[in-house]
N, C-alpha and C positions, 0 to 999 in steps of 0.2 A: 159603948161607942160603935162596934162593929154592925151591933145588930140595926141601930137606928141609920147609919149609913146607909146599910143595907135594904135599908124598908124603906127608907124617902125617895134612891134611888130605883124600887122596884115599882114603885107607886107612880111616879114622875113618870118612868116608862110605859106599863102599864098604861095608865088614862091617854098619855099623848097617844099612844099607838089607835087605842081604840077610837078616840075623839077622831084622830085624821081619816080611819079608816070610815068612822061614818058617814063624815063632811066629802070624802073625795074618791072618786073611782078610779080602782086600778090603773096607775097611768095618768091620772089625773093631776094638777098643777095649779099652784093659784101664786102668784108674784107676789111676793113682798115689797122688795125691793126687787123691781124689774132688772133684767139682765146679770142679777147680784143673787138674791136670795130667794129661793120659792118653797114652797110646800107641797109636796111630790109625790105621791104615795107608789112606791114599792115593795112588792114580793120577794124580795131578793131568794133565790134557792140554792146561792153557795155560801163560800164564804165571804171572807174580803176580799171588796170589790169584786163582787159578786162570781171569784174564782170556782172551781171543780163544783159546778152545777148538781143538782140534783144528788146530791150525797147526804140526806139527810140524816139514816144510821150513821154515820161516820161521824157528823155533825153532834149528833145525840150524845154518842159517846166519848165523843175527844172532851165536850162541853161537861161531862158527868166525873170524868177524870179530872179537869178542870179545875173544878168544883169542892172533889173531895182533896184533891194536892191544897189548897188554899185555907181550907176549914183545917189541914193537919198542921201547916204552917203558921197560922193566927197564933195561935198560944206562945212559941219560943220567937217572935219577932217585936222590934221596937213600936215606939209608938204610932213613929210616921209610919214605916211597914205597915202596921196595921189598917191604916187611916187607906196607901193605895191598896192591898189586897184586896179591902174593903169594897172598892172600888170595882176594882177586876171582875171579883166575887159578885157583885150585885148586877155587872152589865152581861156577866156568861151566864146567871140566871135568866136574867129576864129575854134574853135572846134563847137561852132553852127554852123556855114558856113557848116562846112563838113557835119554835122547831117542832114540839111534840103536839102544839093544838092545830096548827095552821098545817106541818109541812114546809114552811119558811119562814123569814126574820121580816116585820113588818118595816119598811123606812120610810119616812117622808122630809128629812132637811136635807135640799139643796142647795150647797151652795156654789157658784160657777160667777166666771167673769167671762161673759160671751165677748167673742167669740174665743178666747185664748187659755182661758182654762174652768176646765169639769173636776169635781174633784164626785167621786160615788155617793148618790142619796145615803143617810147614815140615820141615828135615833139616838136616844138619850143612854140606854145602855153602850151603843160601841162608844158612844163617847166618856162614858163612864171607864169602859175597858181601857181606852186611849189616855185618858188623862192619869190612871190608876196604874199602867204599863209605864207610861214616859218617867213618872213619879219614882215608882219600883227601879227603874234603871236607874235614875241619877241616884238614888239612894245608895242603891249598888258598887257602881260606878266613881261614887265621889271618894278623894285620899281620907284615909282612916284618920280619928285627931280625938283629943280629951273630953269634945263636946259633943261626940256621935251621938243621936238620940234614936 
């Protein structure tokens, strides 16, 4: 299960990244849904929200540590566990990938409701990290009971 998570997710990543970057120049924008939804392509060179810039050794390694905590933790966790580390796992890859070939994380979905709120162009990985993190918590999080899984 882990592995195929992991691969549909680095694959979905992967081609979008590339596809956007060939269709759109740095900077570049095409509306979706006007003043709602666009496709945006981004370098981003920090982290989230594209925080402590141009750190990308830090980046490399925070991501590689990441990486191996998650692979160590797979084995002794439940199923849903597995299901978000999975998750985690395949978007701090695929966000490596961009780090070590590019130098930065490629993004292009925007989503905003002009003029009142921006939220940071993002990609299929952070959002793999995001929904795989959220998951991980309430897992966490939730009162212990007979049907934990």
């Amino acid at each position: 299960m882990v592995v195929l998570i992991v691969a549909l997710i680095l694959v979905s990543d992967r081609l979008t990244k590339v596809f956007f970057s060939q269709i759109l120049p740095a900077g570049g924008s095409i509306p979706v849904i006007k003043g709602l939804f666009h496709l945006t392509l981004v370098h981003n060179r920090g982290a989230a929200f594209g925080m402590f810039k141009n750190q990308t050794p830090l980046f490399i390694l925070t991501s590689v540590v990441a990486v191996l905590f998650i692979l160590l933790h797979l084995k002794k966790s439940t199923l849903l566990e597995k299901f978000a580390l999975s998750l985690i796992l395949a978007g701090a890859v695929g966000n490596l990938i961009d780090r070590v070939l590019y130098g930065c994380v490629i993004d292009f979905i925007d989503i905003h409701i002009e003029p009142y709120f921006y939220w940071p162009v993002f990609n299929v990985a952070d959002s793999a990290i995001t929904v795989g993190a959220c998951m991980l918590g309430w897992l966490l999080l939730r009162p212990a009971g007979p049907n934990r899984q």
